[in-house]
Every structure is written in C-alpha cells, then in structure tokens.
Backbone as a ProteinNet text record, in pm:
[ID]
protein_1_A
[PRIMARY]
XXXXXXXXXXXXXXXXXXXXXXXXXXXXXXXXXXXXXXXXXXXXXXXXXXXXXXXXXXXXXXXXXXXXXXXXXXXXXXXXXXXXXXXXXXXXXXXXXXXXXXXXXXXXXXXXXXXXXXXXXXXXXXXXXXXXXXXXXXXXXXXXXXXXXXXXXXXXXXXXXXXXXXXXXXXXXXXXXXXXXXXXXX
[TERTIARY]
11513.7	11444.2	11471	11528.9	11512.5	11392.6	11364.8	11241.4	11305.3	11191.1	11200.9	11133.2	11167.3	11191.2	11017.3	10952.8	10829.6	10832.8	10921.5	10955.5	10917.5	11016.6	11012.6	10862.8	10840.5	10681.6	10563.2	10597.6	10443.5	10516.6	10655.5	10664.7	10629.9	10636.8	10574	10421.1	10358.6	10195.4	10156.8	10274.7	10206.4	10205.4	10328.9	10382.2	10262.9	10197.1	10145.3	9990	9924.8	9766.9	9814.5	9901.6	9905.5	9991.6	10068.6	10065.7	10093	10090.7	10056.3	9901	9816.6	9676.3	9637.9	9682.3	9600.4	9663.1	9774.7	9769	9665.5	9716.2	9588.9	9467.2	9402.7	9196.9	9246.3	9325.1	9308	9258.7	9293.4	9214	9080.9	9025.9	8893.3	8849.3	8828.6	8758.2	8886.9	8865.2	8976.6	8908.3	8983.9	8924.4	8999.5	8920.1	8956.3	8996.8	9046.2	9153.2	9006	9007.7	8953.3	8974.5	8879.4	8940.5	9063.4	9108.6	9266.3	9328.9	9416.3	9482.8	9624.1	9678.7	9804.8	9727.1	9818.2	9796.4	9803.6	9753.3	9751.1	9880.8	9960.2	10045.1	10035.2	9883.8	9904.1	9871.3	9965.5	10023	9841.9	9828	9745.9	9698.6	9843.3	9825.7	9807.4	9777.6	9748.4	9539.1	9524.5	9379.9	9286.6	9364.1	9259.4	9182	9099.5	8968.1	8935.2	8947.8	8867.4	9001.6	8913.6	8997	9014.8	9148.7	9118.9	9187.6	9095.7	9152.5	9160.7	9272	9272.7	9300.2	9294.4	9328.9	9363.1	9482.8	9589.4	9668	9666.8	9758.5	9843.7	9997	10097.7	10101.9	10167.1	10166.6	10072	9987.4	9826.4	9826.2	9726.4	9742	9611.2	9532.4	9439.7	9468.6	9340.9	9322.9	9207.2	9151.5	8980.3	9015.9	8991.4	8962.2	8806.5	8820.6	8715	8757	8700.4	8691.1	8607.3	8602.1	8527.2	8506.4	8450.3	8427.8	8291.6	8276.8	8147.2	8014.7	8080.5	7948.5	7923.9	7983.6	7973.6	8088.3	8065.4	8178.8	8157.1	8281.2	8248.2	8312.6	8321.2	8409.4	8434	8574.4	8644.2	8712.9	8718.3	8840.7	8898	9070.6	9110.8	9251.2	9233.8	9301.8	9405.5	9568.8	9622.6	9719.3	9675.6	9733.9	9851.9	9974.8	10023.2	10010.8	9926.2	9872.9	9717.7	9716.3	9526.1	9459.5	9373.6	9302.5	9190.9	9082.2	8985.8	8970.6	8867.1	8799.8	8660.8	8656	8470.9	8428.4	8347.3	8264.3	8128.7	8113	8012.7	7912.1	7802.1	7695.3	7561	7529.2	7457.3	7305.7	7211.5	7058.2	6996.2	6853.8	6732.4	6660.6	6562	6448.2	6375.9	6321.5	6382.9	6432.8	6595.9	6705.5	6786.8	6851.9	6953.5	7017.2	7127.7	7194	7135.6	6995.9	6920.1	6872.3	6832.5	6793.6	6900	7039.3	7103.2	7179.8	7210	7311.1	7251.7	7146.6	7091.8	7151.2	7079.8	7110.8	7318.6	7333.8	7478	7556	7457.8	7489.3	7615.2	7605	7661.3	7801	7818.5	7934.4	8008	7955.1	7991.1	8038.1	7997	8041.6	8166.3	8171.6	8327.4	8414.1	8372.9	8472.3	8529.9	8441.2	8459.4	8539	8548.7	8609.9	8784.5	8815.3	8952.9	8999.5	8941.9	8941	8922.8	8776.5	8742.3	8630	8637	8476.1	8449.2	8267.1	8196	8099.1	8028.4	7972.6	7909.1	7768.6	7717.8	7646.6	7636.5	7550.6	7534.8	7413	7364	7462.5	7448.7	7568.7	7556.1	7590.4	7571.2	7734.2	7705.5	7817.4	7914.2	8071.5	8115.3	8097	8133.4	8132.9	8001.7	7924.4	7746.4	7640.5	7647.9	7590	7443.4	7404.9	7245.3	7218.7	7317.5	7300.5	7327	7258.3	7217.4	7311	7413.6	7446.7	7488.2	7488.4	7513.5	7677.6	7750.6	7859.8	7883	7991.3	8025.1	8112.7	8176.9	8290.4	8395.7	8476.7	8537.8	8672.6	8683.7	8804.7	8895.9	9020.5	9096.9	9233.8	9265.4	9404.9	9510.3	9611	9766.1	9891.3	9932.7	10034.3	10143.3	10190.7	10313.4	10384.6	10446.3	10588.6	10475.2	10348.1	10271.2	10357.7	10422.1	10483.2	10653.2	10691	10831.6	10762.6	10655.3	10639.4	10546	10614.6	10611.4	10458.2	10474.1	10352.6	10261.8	10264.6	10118.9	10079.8	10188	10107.2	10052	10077	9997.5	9921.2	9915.5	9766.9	9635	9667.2	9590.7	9595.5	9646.1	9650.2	9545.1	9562.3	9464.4	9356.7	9293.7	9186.5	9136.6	9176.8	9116.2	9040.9	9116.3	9080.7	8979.9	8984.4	8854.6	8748.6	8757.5	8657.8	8578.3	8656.8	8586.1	8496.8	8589	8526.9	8377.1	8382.1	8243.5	8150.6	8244.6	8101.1	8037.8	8085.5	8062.5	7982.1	8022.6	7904.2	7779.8	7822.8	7662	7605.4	7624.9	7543.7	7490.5	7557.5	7530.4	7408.4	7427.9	7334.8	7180	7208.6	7059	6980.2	7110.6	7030.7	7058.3	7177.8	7202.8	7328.9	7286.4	7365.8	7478.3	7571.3	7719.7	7764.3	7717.4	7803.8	7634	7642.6	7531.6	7479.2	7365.2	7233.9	7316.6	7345	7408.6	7600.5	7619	7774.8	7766.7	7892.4	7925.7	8044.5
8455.6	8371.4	8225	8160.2	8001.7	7934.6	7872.8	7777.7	7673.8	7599.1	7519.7	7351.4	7265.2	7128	7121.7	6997.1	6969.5	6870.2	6851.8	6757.2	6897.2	6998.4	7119.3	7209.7	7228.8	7281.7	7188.1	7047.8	6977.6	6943	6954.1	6999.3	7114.9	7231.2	7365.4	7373.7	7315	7290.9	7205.5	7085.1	7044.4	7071.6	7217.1	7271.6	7366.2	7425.8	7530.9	7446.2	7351.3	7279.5	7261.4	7133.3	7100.2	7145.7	7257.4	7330	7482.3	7515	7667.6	7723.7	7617.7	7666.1	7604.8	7458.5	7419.2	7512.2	7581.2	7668.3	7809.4	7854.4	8003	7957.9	7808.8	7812.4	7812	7778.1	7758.9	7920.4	7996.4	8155.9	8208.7	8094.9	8101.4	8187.1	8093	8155.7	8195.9	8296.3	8310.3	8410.2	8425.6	8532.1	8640	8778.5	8919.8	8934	9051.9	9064.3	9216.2	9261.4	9366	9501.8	9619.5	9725.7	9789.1	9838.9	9866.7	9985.2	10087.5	10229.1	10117.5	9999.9	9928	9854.8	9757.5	9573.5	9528	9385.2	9343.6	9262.8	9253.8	9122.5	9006.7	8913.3	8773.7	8733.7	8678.4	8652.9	8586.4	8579.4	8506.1	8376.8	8306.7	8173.6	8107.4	8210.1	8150.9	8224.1	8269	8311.5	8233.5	8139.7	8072.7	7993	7964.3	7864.6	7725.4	7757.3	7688.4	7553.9	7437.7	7320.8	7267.3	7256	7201.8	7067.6	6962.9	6868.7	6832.8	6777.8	6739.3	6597	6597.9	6478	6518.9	6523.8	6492.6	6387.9	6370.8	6214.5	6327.6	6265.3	6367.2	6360.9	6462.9	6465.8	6503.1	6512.7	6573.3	6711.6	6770.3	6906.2	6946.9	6870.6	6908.4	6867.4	6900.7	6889.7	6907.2	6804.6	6844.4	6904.9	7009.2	7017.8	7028.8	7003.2	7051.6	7112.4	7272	7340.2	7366	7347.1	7302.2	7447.5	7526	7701.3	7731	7827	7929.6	7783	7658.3	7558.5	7476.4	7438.3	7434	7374.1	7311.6	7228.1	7269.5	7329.5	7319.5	7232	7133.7	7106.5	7191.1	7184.2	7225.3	7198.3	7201.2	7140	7258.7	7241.2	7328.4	7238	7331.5	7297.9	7359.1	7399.4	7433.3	7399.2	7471.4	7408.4	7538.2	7517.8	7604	7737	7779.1	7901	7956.3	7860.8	7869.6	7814.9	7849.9	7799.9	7759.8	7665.4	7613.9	7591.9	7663.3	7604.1	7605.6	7488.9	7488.5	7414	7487.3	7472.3	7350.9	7257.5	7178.2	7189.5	7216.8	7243.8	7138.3	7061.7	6945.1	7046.8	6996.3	7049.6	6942.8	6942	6916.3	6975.9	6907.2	6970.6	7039.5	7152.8	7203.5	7285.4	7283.6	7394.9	7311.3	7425.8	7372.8	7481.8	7534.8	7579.8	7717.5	7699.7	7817.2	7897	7880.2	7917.1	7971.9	7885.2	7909.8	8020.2	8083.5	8164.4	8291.9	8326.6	8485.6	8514.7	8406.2	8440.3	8492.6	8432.9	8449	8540	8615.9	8742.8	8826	8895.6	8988.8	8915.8	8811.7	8727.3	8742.1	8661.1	8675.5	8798.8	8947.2	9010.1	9029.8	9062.1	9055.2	8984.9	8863.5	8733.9	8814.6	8851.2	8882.9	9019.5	9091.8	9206.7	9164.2	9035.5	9026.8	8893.2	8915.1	8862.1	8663.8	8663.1	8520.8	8551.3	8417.3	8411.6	8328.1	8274.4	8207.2	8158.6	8028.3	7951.4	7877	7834.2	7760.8	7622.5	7502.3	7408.6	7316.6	7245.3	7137.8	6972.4	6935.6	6812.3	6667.4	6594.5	6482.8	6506.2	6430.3	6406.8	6311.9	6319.8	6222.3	6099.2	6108.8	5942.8	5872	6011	5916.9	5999.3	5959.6	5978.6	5997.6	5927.2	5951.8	6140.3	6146.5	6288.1	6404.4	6510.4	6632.6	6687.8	6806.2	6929.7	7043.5	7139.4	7255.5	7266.2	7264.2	7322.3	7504.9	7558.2	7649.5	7693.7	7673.3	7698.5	7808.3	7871.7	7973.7	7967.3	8034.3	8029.8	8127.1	8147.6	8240.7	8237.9	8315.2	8283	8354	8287	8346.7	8387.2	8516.5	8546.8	8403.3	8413.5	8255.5	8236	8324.7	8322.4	8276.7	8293.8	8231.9	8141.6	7988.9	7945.5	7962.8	8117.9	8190.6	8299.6	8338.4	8463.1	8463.4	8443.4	8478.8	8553.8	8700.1	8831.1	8753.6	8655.4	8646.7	8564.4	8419.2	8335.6	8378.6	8496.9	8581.4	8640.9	8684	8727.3	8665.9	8556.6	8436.2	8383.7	8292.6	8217.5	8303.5	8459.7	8509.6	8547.7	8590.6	8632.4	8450.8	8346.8	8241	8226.8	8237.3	8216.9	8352.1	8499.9	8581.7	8528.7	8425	8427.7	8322.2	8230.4	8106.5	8133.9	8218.9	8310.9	8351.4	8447.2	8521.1	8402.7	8350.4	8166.5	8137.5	8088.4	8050.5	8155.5	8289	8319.9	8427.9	8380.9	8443.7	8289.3	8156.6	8053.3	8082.2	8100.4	8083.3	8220.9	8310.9	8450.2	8378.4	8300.6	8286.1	8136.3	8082.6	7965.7	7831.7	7816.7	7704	7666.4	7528.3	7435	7386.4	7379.2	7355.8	7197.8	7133.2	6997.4	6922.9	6780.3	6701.7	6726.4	6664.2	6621.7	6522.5	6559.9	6438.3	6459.4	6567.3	6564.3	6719.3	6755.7	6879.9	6949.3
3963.2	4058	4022.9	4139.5	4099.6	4110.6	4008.3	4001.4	4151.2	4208.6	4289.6	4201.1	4249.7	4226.5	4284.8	4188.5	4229.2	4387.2	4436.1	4558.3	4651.6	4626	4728.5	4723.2	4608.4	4605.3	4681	4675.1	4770.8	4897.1	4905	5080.8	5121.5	5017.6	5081.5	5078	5024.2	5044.5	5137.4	5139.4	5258.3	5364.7	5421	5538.9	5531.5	5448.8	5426.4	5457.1	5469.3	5457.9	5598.8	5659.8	5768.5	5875.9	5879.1	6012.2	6001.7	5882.7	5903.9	5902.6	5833.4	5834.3	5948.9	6010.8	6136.6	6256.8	6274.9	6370.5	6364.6	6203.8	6213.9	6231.1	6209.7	6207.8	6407.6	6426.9	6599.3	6645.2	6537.9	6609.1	6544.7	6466.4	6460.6	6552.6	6684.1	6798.7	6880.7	6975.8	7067.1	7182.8	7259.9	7357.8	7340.4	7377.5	7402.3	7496.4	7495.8	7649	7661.6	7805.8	7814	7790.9	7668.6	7664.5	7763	7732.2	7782.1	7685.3	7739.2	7693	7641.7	7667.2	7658.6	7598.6	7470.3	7445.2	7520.5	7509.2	7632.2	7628.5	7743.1	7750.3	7714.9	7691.9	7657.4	7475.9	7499.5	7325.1	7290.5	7157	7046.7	7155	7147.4	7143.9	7319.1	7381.5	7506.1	7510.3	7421.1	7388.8	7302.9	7240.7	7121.1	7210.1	7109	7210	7056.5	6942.4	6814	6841.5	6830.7	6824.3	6658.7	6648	6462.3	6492.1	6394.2	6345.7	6232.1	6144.4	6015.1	5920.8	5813	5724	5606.4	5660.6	5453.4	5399.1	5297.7	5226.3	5170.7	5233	5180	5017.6	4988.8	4830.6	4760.5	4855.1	4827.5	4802.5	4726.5	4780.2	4807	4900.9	4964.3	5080.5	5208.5	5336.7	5374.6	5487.1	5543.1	5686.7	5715.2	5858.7	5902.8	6088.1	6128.3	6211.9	6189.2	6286.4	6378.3	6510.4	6635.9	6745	6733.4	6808.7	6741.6	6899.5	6902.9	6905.8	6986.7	7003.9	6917.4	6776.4	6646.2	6643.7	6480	6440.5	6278.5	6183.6	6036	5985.9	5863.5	5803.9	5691.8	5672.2	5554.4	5472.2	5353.7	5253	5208.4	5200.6	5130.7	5028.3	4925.3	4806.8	4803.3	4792.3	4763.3	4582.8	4474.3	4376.3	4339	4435	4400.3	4409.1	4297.7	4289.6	4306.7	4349.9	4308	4494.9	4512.3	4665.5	4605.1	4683.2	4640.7	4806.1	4899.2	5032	4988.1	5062.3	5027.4	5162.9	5219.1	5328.3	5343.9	5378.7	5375.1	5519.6	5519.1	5571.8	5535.2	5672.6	5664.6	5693.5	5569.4	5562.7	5523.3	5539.3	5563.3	5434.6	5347.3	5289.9	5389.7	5356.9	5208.5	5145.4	5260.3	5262.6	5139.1	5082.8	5011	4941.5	4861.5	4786.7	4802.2	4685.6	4647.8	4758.9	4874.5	5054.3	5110	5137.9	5221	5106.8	5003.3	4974.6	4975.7	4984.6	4948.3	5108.8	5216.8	5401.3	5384.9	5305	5328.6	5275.9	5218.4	5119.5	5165.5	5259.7	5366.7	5351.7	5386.1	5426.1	5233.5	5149.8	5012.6	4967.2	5021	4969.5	5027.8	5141.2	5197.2	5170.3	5139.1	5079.9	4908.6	4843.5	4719.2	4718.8	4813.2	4845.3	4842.2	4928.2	4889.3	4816.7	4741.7	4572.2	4578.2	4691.8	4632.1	4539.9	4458.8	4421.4	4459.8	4499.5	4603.8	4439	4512.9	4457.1	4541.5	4511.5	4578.6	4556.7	4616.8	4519.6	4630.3	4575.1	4652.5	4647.9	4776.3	4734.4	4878.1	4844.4	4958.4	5018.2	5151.7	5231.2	5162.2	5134.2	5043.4	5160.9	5315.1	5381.7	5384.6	5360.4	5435.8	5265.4	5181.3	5058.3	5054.1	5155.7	5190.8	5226.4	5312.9	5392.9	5330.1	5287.2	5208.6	5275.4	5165.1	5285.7	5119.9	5168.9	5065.9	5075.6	4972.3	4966.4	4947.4	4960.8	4935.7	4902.4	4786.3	4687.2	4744.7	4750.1	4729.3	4706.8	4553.9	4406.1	4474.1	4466.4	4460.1	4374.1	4274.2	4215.7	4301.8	4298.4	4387.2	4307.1	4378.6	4275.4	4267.4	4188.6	4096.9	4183.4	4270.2	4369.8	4520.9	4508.7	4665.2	4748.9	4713.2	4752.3	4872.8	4788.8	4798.1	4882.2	4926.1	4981.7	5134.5	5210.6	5363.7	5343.5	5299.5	5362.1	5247.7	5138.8	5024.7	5126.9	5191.7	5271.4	5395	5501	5539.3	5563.5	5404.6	5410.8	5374.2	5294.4	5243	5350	5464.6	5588.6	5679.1	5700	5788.9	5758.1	5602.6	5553.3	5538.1	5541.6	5580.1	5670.3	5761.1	5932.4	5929.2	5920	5898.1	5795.2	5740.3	5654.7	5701.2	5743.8	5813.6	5970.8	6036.2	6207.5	6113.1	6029.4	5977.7	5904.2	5844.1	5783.9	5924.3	6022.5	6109	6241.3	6284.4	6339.1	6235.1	6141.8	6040.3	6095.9	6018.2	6058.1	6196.4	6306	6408	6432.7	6396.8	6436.5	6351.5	6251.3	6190.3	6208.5	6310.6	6357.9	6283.9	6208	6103.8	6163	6191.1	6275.7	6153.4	6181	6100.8	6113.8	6174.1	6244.2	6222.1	6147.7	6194.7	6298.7	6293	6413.2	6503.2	6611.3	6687.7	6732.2	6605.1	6602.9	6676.1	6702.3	6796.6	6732.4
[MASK]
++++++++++++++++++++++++++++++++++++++++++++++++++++++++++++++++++++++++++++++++++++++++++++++++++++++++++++++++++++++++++++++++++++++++++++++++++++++++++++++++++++++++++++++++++++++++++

C-alpha cells in the first residue's frame, strides 16, 4: 500500500466534510415514494427535502453544518482526523434542561448509535458565537479503520450511518417536543 502525502490526505477530508457529507445530510429528510410491488423510478436525489449549509477553513479537518428538515434546524460539527470522527450535536436549552435531562430521553437513540460502534457523551456547554446561550452538546467518538481515507464502502458506510443517525437525533427531538434551532431561528 502506498502511503499518501499529507497535502493528499486533507484534500481527501476536505472532499469527504464538504461535499460528500453535505450531499448525504441532504437525505436527512426526503420523501417516500408510495408502497409499490416495483422501486420506484425517481432517483434519491429528486426526493430529498433537508437543506444543508456549511463552514469549513480548508486544511481544517473539521466542519459545522446546519441541517434544516422535519421543521427544525440542527447544528453540527464534524471532525474528521483521518481516522477518527468526532460529531457532536448542539441543542439550545433553558433551565432547567441540560446534559443530565436531556440524555436518559435520548436513550433509545444512544443505543443504536452504540450498536455501530459510536460512543456518545453528553455535557452541558454555551453556544461558542453567543456565550451567554446554554445548549447541551452531544459527543459521538468513532475510530476508523487506517485505510478510511483509501476506501470507497468504509466512507459509505460511515457517510450513511451519519445521515441515519442524525434523521433519528432529530425526529426523537421532535416526537418529545425539543426544539433543535434557537427561539426565533428555524
């Protein structure tokens, strides 16, 4: 196996943060086609509905999106170090929600996450732009096999168990009534 050049590894993270992950969160939300004995004819990408927008400083190997579906808006950070993922979910609360409240509700969701090999964490934390404003983070670790970078089906399956993990963050919040996006924001 050839090692790749550190120039070629943070062009592949950054191909990999800013347009292979901002196309898969676009199927966050999407529409169903109606039961049917056939697939249906219309591709993925004439079905999505979730709007993403993002912010990366190249060379970076992070990225914030917001993903905007199901009425709601989340933000997200994700880390790519190579081998390693780091997304963590930020959720704007109110006393006297915080960390310890919102993770037992989210149980259901954690275990599935932990099923294909994240671990979740939770903690109380301010908004980094508006420091005044409370919101709970939500950690989630994953290590990647070494070749992640070189492998099409690892980025695959990591790219779509994203996008399933973020769809299920997002309508658990929504089934129990916990607004994702500031007071005021959409």
């Amino acid at each position: 196996m050839t090692r790749m050049t550190i120039a070629e590894a943070q062009s592949r993270v950054t191909r990999f943060l800013t347009q292979d992950m901002v196309d898969a969160l676009r199927a966050v939300e999407h529409e169903s086609p109606p039961l049917a004995r056939e697939p249906s004819p219309t591709p993925l990408s004439d079905l999505l509905r979730a709007q993403v927008t993002f912010s990366h400083v190249p060379g970076s190997s992070d990225c914030i999106y917001r993903v905007e579906a199901f009425g709601d808006a989340l933000l997200m950070s994700l880390q790519l170090n190579v081998r390693r993922f780091v997304a963590l979910y930020r959720v704007p609360v109110e006393d006297p929600i915080g960390a310890d409240t919102m993770a037992p509700r989210f149980e259901r969701w954690a275990i599935g996450a932990g099923h294909a090999g994240w671990m979740i964490g939770w903690r109380d934390g301010a908004d980094p732009w508006k420091p005044e404003d409370k919101v709970v983070e939500t950690y989630c670790y994953a290590m990647l096999p070494e070749d992640f970078l070189d492998d099409p089906l690892e980025q695959l399956y990591w790219r779509t168990d994203l996008v399933q993990m973020t769809r299920a963050f997002m309508v658990e919040a929504r089934r129990m009534g916990i607004r994702l996006s500031p007071k005021g924001g959409g």
